[in-house]
VEXDREN-2710 file (C-alpha; in Angstrom, 1 decimal):
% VEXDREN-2710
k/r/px/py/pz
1/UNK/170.2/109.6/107.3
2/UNK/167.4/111.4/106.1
3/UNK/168.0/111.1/102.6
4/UNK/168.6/107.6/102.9
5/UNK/165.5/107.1/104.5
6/UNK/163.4/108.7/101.7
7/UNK/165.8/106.5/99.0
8/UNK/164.8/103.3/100.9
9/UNK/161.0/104.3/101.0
10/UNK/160.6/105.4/97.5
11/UNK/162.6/102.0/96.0
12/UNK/160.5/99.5/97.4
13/UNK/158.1/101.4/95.7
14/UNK/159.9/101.4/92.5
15/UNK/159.8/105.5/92.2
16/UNK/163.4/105.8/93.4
17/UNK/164.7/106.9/89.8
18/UNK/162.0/108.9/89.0
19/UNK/160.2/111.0/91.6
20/UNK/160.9/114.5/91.5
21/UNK/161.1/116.0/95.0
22/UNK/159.4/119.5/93.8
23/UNK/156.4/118.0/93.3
24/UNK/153.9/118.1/95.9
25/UNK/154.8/115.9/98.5
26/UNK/155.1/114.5/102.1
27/UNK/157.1/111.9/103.3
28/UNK/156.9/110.5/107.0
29/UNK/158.6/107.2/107.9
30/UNK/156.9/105.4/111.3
31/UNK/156.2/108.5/113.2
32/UNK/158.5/110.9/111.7
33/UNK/157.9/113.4/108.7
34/UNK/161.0/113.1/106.7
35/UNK/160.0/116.1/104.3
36/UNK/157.5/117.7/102.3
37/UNK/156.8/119.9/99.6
38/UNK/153.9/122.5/98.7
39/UNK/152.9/124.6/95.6
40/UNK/150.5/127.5/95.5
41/UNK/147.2/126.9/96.5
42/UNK/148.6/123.6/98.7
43/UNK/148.8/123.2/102.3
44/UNK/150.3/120.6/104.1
45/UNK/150.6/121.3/108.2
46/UNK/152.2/118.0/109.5
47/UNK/152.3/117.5/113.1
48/UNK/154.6/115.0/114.9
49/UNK/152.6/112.9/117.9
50/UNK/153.9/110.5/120.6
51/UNK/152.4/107.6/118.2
52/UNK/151.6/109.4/114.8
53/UNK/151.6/112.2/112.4
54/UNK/148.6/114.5/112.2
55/UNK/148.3/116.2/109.1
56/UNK/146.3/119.1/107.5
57/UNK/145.4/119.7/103.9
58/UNK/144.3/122.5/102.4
59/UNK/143.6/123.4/98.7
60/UNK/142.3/127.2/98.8
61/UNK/139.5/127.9/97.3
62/UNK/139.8/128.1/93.4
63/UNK/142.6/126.8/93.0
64/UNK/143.3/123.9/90.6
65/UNK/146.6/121.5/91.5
66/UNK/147.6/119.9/88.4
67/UNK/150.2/117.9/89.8
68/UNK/149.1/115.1/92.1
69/UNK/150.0/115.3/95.4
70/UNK/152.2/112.3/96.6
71/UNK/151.9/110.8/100.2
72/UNK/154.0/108.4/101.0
73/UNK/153.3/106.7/104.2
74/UNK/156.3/103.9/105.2
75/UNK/157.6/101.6/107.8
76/UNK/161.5/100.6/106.8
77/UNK/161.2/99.1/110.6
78/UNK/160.1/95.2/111.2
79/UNK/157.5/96.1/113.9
80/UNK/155.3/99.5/114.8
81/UNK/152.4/101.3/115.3
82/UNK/152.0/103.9/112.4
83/UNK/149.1/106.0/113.4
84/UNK/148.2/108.5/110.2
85/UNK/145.5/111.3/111.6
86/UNK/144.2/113.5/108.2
87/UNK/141.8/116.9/108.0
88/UNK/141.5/117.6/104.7
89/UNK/139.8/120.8/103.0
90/UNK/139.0/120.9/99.4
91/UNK/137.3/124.7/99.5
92/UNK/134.9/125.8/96.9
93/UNK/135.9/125.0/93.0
94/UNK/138.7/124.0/94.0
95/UNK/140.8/120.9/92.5
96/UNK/142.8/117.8/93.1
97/UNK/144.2/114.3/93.5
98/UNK/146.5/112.4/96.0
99/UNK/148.2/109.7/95.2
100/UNK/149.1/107.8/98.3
101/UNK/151.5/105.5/98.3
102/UNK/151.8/102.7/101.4
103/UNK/154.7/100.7/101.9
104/UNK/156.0/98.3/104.9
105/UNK/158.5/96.2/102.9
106/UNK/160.0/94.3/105.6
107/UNK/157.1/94.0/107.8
108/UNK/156.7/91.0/110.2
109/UNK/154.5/92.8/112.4
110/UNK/153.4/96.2/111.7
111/UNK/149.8/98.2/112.2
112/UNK/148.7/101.2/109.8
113/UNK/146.3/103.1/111.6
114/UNK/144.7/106.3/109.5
115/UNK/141.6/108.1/110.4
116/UNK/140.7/110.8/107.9
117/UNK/138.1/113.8/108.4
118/UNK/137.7/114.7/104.4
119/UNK/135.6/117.8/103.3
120/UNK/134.7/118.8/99.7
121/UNK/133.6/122.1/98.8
122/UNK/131.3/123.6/96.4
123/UNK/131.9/122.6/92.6
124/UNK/135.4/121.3/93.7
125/UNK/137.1/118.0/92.8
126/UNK/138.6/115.4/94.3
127/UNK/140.2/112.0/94.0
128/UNK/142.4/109.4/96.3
129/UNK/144.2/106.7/94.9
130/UNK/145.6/104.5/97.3
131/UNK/148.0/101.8/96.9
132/UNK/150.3/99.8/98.9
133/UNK/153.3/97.5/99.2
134/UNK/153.7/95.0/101.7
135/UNK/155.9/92.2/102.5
136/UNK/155.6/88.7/101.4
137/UNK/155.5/86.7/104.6
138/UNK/155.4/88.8/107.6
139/UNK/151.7/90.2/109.2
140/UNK/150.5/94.1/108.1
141/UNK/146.9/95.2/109.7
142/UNK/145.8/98.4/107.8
143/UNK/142.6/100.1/109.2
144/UNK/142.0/103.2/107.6
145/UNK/138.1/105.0/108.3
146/UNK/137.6/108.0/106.6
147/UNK/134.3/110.6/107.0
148/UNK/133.7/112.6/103.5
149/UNK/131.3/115.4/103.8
150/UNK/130.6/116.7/99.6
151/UNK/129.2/120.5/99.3
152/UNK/126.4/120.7/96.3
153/UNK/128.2/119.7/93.0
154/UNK/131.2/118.1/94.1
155/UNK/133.0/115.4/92.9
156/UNK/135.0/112.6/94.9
157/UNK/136.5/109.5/93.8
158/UNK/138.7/106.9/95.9
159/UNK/140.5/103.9/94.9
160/UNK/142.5/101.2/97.0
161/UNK/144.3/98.3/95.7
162/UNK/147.4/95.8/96.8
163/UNK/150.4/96.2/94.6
164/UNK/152.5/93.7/96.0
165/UNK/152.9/91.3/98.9
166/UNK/150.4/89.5/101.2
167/UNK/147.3/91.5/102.7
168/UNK/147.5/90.4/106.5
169/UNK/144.1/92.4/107.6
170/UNK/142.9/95.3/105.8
171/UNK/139.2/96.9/107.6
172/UNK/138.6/99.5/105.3
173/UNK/135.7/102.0/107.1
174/UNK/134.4/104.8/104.4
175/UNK/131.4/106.9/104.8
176/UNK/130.5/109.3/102.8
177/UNK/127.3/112.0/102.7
178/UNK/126.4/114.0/99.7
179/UNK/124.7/117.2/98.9
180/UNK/122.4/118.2/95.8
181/UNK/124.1/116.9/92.5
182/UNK/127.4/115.8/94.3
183/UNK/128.8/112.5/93.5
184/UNK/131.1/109.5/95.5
185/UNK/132.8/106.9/93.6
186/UNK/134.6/104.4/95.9
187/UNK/136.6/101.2/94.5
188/UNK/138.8/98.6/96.1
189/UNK/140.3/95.9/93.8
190/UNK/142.4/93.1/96.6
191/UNK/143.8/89.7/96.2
192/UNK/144.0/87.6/99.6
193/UNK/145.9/84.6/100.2
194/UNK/147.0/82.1/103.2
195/UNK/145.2/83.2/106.1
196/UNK/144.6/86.9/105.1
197/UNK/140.9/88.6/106.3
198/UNK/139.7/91.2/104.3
199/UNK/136.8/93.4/105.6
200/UNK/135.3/96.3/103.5
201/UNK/132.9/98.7/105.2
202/UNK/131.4/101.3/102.5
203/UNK/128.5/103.4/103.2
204/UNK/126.7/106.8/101.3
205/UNK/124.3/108.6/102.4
206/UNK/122.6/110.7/99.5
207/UNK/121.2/113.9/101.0
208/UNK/121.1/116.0/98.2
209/UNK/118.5/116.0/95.0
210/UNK/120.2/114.4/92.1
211/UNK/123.5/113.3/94.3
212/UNK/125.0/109.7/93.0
213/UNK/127.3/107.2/94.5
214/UNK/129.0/104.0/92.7
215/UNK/130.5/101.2/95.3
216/UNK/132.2/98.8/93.5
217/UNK/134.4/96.0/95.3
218/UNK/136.1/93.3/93.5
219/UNK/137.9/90.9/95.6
220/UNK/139.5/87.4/94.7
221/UNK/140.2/85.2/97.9
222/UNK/142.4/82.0/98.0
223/UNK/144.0/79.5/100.4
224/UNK/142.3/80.2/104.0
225/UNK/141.6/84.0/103.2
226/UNK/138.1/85.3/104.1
227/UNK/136.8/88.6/102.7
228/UNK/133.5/90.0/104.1
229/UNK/132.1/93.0/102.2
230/UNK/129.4/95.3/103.4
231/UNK/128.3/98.0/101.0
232/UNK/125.7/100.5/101.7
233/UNK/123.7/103.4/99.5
234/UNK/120.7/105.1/101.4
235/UNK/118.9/107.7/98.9
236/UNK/116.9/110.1/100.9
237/UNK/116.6/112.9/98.0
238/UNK/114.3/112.8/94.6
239/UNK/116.1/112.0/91.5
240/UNK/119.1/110.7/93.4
241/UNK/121.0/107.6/92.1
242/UNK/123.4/104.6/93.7
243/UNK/124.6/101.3/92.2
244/UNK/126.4/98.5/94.1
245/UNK/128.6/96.3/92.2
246/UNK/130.3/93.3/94.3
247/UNK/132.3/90.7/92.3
248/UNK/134.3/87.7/94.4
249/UNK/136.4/84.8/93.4
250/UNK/136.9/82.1/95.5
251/UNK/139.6/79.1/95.6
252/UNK/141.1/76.7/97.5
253/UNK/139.5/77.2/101.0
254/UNK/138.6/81.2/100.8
255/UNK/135.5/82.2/102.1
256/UNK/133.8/85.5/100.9
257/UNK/130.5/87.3/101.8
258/UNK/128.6/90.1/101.0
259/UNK/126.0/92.1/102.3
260/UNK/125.0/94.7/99.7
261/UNK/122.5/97.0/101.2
262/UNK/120.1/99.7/99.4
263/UNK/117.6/101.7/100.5
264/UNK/115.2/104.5/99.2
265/UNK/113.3/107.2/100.7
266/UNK/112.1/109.2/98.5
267/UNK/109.8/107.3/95.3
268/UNK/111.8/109.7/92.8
269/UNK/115.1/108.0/94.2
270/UNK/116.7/104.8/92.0
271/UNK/119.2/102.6/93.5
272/UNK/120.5/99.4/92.2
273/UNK/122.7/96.8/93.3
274/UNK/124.6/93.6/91.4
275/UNK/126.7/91.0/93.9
276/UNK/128.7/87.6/92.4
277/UNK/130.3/84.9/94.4
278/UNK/131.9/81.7/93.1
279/UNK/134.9/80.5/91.4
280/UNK/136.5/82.0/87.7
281/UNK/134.3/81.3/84.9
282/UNK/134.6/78.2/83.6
283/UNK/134.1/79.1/79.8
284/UNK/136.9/81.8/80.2
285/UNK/139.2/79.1/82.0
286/UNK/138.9/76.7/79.3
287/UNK/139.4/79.2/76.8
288/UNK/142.6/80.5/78.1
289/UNK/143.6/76.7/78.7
290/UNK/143.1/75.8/74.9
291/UNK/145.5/78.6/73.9
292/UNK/148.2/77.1/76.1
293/UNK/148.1/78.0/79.4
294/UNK/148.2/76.2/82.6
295/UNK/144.8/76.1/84.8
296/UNK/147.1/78.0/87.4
297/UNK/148.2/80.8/84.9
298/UNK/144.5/80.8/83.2
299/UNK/142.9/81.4/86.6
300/UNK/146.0/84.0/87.7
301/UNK/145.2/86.0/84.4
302/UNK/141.1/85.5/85.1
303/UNK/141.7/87.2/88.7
304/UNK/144.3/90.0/87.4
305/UNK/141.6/91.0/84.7
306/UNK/139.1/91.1/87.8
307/UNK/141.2/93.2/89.6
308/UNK/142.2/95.6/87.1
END
């Protein structure tokens, strides 16, 4: 039954032939761990709850996972609560990435609920690449909010993008602070359609002297879909550096807005910031058009280039 389970979960994620269960892992369908996997230097402590899974991870201190760590995080059921609690520790010069994988493939109503508590260490390295599958016509609310704390010198890096499917309502909640010569790099690339809301919450704080964060958000909205994006960079320490890059495409009846905000404490500090709103370029649209292609395809390859 097991077994089965983890089939089903890694085929609608098309990583059914291929995945090799020695390689870091963890696997938890609803509520329930199915298995997981560690190598030296890894720690995974999953804990089963009434309405989750809390989870610890650990990379010792030093130690440099080559392999990325795989975290699959399903619903094969129609409706549910999937609550997802993280505590990660990256300890000093330490290194590695996730690569989370979120799938609901028959949803019709289904909530993914993930609060992460995410510390860096000294000199140490890490990165989060998130992506999900959802289904077509049935209603998925994701709200993940994640704290990152970065020691001097460290490096973090997040990504979140929609494979497949419709969005439903995704409320993304990061904040991140960071010491002296640290850096955050968070980026979500999502396509919205019908009546989906999209709501992107990204904030850094920069603490340290010579820390540096790069928000970038590009989001492409169609139909009824509203996407509202708030980014945030507050530089506090001399010779610290942010940028803010918001890019969204409307059609149809989407509605997007955003509210890039950046602010400097210290006159040594530089932040900048760079919003668009509007519809595909025009130039690029006829362009495409005159080698042959539909407006509909021109403007679907526009978007997938945006999202990229």
């Amino acid at each position: 039954m097991i077994e089965e389970q983890i089939e089903e979960l890694l085929e609608s994620i098309n990583l059914h032939r291929s995945f090799d269960k020695n390689t870091p892992h963890i696997v938890i369908n609803a509520n329930k761990v199915l298995r997981s996997q560690v190598v030296e230097g890894l720690t995974i402590e999953p804990e089963e709850l009434s309405d989750g899974v809390k989870a610890r991870l650990r990379v010792e201190k030093g130690y440099k996972i080559l392999q990325p760590v795989h975290l699959c995080f399903g619903m094969l059921p129609e409706r549910g609560v999937q609550r997802i609690i993280l505590e990660v520790q990256i300890e000093d010069e330490a290194e590695v990435s996730f690569l989370a994988h979120c799938t609901f493939p028959q949803a019709v109503d289904i909530q993914h609920l993930m609060n992460a508590e995410i510390k860096v260490g000294r000199k140490a390295r890490y990165s989060y690449f998130e992506r999900h599958w959802h289904s077509d016509e049935g209603m998925v609310r994701v709200v993940p909010v994640a704290k990152i704390e970065l020691a001097e010198d460290a490096r973090f890096s997040t990504e979140f993008e929609l494979l497949k499917g419709r969005v439903g309502v995704i409320d993304i909640d990061y904040s991140t602070v960071c010491q002296a010569r640290s850096s955050a790099e968070m980026k979500a690339r999502i396509f919205g359609r019908l009546d989906d809301r999209i709501k992107i919450k990204e904030a850094a704080v920069l603490e340290g002297e010579a820390s540096r964060a790069v928000l970038t958000t590009h989001i492409a909205v169609r139909d009824e879909a509203v996407a509202e994006i708030n980014n945030e960079i507050i530089a506090k320490a001399p010779y610290s550096r942010g940028h803010v890059d918001c890019k969204e495409i409307i059609q149809g009846n989407g509605i997007a807005r955003a509210v890039p905000v950046v602010e400097v404490r210290n006159p040594k500090a530089h932040v900048t910031h760079e919003a668009a709103i509007g519809s595909v370029d025009s130039k690029q649209l006829q362009t495409l058009m005159a080698r042959g292609l539909s407006e509909d395809q021109a403007v679907d390859l526009i978007i997938q280039g945006l999202l990229s």
